[in-house]
C-alpha positions as CSV (number, residue, x, y, z in Angstrom):
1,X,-8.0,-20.3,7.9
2,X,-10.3,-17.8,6.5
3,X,-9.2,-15.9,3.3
4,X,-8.2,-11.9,3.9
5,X,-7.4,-9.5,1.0
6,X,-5.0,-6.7,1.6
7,X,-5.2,-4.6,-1.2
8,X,-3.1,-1.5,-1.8
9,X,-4.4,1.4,-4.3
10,X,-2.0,4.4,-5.5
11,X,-0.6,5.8,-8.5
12,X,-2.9,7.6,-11.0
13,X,-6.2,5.7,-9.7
14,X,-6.3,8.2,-6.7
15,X,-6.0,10.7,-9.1
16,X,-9.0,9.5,-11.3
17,X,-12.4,9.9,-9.9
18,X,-13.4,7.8,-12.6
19,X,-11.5,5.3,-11.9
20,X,-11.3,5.5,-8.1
21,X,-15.0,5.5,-8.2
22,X,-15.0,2.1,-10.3
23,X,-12.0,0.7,-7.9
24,X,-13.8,1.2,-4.8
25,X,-16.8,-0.6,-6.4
26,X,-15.0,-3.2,-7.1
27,X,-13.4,-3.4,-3.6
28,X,-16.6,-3.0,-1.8
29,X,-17.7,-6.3,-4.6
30,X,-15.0,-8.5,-2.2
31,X,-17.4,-10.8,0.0
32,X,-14.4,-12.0,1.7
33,X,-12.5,-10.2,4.4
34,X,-10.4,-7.5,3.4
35,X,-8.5,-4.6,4.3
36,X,-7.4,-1.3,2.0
37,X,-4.1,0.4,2.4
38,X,-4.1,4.1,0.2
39,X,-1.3,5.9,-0.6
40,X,-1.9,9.7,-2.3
41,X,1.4,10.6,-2.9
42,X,0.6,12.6,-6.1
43,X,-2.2,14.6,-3.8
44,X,0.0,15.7,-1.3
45,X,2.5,16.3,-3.8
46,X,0.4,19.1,-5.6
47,X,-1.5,20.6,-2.4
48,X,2.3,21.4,-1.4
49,X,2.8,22.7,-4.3
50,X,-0.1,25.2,-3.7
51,X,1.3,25.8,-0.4
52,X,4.8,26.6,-1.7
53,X,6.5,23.1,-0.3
54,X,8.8,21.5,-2.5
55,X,8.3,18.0,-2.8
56,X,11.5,15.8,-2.5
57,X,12.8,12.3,-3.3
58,X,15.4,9.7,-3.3
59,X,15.2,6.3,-4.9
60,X,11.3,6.5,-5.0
61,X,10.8,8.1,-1.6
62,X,9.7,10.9,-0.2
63,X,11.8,13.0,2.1
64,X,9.5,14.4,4.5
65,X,10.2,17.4,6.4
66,X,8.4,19.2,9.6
67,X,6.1,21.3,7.0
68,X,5.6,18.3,4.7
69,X,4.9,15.8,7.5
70,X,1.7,18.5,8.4
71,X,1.1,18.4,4.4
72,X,1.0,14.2,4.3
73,X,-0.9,13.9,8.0
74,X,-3.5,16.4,6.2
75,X,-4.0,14.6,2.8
76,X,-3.5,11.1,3.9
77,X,-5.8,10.9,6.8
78,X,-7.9,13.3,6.2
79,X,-8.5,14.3,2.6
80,X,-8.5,10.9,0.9
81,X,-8.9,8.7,3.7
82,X,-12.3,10.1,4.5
83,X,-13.4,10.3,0.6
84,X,-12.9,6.5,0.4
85,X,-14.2,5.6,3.6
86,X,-17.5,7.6,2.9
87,X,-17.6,6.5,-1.0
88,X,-17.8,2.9,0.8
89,X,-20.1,3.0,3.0
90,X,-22.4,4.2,0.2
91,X,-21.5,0.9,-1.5
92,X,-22.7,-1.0,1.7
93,X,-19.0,-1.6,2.8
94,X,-18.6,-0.9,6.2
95,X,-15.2,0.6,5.6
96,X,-13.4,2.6,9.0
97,X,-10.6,5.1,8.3
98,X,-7.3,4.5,10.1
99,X,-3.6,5.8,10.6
100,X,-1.3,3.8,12.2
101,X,-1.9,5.6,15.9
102,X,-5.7,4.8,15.8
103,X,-5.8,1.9,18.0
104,X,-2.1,1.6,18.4
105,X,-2.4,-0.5,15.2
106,X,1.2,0.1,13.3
107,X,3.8,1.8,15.6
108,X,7.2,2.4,13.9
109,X,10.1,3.7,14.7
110,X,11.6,7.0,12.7
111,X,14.4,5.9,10.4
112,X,17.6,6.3,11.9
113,X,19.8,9.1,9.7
114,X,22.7,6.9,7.3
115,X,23.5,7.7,4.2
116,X,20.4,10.2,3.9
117,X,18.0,11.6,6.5
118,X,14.8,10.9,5.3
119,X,13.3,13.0,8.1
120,X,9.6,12.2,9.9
121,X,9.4,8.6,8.3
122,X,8.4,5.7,10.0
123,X,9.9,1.9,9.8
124,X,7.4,-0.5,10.9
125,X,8.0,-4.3,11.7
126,X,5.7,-7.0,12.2
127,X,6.1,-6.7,15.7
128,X,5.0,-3.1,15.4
129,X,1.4,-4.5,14.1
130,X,-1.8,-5.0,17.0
131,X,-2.4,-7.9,14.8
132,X,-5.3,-9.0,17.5
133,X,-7.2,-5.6,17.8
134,X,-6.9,-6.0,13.4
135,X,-8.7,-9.7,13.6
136,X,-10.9,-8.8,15.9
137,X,-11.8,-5.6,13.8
138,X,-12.0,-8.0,10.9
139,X,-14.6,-10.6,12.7
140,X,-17.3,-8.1,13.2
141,X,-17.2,-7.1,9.7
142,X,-15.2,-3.9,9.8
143,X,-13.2,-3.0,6.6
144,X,-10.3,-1.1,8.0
145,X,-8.8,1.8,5.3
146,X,-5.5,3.0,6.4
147,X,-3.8,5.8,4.9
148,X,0.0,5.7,4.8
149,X,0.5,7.1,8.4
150,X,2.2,5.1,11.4
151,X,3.6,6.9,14.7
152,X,6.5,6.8,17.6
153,X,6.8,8.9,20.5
154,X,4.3,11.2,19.9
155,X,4.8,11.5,16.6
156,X,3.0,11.3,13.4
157,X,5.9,9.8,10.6
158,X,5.2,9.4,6.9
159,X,5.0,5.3,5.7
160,X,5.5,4.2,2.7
161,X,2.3,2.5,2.2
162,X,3.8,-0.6,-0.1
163,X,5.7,-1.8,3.1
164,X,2.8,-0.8,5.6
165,X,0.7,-3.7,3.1
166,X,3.4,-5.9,3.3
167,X,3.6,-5.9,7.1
168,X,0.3,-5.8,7.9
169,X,0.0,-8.9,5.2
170,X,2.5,-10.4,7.5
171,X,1.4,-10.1,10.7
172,X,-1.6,-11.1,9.7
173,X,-0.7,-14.5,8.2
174,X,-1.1,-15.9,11.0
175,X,-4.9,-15.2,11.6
176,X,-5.9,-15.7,8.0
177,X,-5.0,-16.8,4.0
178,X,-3.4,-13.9,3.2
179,X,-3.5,-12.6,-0.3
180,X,-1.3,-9.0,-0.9
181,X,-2.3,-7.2,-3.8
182,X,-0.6,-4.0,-5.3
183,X,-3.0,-2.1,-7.2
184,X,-1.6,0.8,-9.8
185,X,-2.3,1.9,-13.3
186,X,-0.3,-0.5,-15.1
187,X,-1.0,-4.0,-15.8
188,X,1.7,-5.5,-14.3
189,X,5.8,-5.3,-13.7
190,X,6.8,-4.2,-17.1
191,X,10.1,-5.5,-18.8
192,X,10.3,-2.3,-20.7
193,X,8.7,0.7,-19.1
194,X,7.5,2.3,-22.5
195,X,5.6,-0.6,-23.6
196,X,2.4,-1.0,-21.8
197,X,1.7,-4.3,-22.6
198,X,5.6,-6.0,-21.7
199,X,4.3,-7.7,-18.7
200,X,6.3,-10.2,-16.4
201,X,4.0,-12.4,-15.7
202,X,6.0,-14.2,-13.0
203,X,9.0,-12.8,-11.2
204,X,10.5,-15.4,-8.7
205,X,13.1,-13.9,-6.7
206,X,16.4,-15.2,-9.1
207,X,14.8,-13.3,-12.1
208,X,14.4,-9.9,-9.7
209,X,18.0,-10.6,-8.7
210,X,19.3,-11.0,-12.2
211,X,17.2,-8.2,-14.3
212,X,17.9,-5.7,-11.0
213,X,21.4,-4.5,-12.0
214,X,20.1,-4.0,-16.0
215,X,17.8,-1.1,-15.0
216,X,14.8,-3.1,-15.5
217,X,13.0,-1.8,-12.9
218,X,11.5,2.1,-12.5
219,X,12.0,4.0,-9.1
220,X,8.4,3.9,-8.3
221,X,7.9,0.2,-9.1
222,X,11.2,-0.8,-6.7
223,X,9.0,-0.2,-2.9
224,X,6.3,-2.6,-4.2
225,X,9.2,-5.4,-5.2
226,X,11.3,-5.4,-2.2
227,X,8.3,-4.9,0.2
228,X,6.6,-7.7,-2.2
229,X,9.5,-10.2,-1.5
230,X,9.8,-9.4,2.1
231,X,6.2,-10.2,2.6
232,X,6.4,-13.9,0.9
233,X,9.7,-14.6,2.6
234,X,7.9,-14.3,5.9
235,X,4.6,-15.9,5.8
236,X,2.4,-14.5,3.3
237,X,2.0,-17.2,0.1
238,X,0.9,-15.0,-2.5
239,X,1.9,-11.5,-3.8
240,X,-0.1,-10.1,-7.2
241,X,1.0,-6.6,-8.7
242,X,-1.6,-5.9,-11.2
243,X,-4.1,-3.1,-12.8
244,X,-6.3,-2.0,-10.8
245,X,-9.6,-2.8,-13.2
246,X,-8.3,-6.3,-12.9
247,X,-9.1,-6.4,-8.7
248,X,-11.8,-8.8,-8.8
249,X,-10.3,-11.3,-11.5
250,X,-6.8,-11.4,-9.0
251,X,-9.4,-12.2,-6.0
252,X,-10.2,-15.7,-8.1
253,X,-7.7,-18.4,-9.0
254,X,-7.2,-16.9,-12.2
255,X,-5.1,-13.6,-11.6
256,X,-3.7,-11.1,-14.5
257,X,-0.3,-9.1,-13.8
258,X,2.6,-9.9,-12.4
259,X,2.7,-13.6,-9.6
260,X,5.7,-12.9,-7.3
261,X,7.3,-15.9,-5.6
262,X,10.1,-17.0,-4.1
């Protein structure tokens, strides 16, 4: 099977032009298929500032009311969506801008109401993924960009765009080679979150399970691990979490940051 990167960027990059701009050159470098997933937390986070919406979250994750879901639906496929899809296509990447409802390509459901309401966000399964329309997409050379937006009954619902990477990664591996790369600002999972340069460089899924209890792991870093392990417990053979400057080194054989297995 053909080789496919799916690459998710967040974290400080976005909020770096710099280092955006040097990310996306990078990206566009990729001869191989490839697909981006954004998120742009951070944005959202400060434009609802601006508009007087408090930003909320529990265990890493945003709660997203009615006026927050218009905030997100703005910011993620609009404002930074469209910025990287046209920075792209200057770079001769013919990159396309998606949410989840654009082609019926990622339908979720909205997250039943437990232990917390997280409000208008989305759960997506493989079987919520048009993996054909995707391939087909692929094959003529299109370089789909999806911001962090899936939908349900009319409905546009926030996605956590670690999991939307690791089901789309999924669905997926079974039309290509699927590698999933995390992209952030750090150079790996860190054993200790103050030192920089503490990277794991492999994290099988007994060492997750034993260092998970100690308090190893930051809130933002948990998404990309369980979302991580989901995806190679279902199909997809290789998982990288890794600076972002280090993209086209963990497109090789040799990869930097942190190899999760099973």
């Amino acid at each position: 099977m053909n080789k496919l990167f799916i690459i998710k960027i967040g974290g400080n990059v976005l909020d770096n032009p710099q280092a955006l701009s040097s990310f996306l050159k990078d990206f566009a470098s990729i001869k191989e298929s490839k697909i981006l997933i954004h998120g742009g937390g951070k944005i959202a986070t400060k434009l609802g500032d601006q508009l007087g919406i408090e930003s909320k979250y529990i265990n890493g994750r945003r709660i997203t009311d009615a006026q927050t879901l218009d905030v997100v639906t703005m910011v993620y496929g609009g404002l930074v969506n469209k910025q990287i899809v046209a920075t792209l296509q200057t770079l001769n990447c013919n990159a396309m801008g998606f949410t989840g409802a654009d082609g019926n390509l990622i339908k979720a459901v909205k997250r039943p109401v437990k232990d917390i309401d997280y409000g208008f966000v989305g759960d997506v399964k493989e079987e919520g993924v048009n993996a054909s329309l995707l391939s087909l997409l692929l094959k003529q050379d299109i370089v789909p960009v999806f911001a962090p937006l899936t939908h349900a009954d009319g409905s546009m619902l926030n996605t956590n765009a670690d999991t939307i990477a690791s089901v789309l990664s999924v669905a997926l591996s079974k039309h290509f080679d699927v590698r999933l790369i995390f992209c952030f600002e750090k150079k790996g999972v860190l054993m200790d979150v103050n030192d920089p340069d503490s990277v794991i460089t492999h994290l099988p899924k007994n060492r997750y399970d034993e260092l998970l209890p100690k308090g190893i792991f930051a809130d933002g870093i948990l998404p990309k691990l369980e979302n991580a392990y989901t995806a190679i417990q279902t199909g997809v053979k290789e998982v990288l979490i890794g600076e972002a400057k280090d993209l086209v080194k963990n497109t090789g054989p040799v990869t930097e940051g942190t190899l999760i297995t099973i």
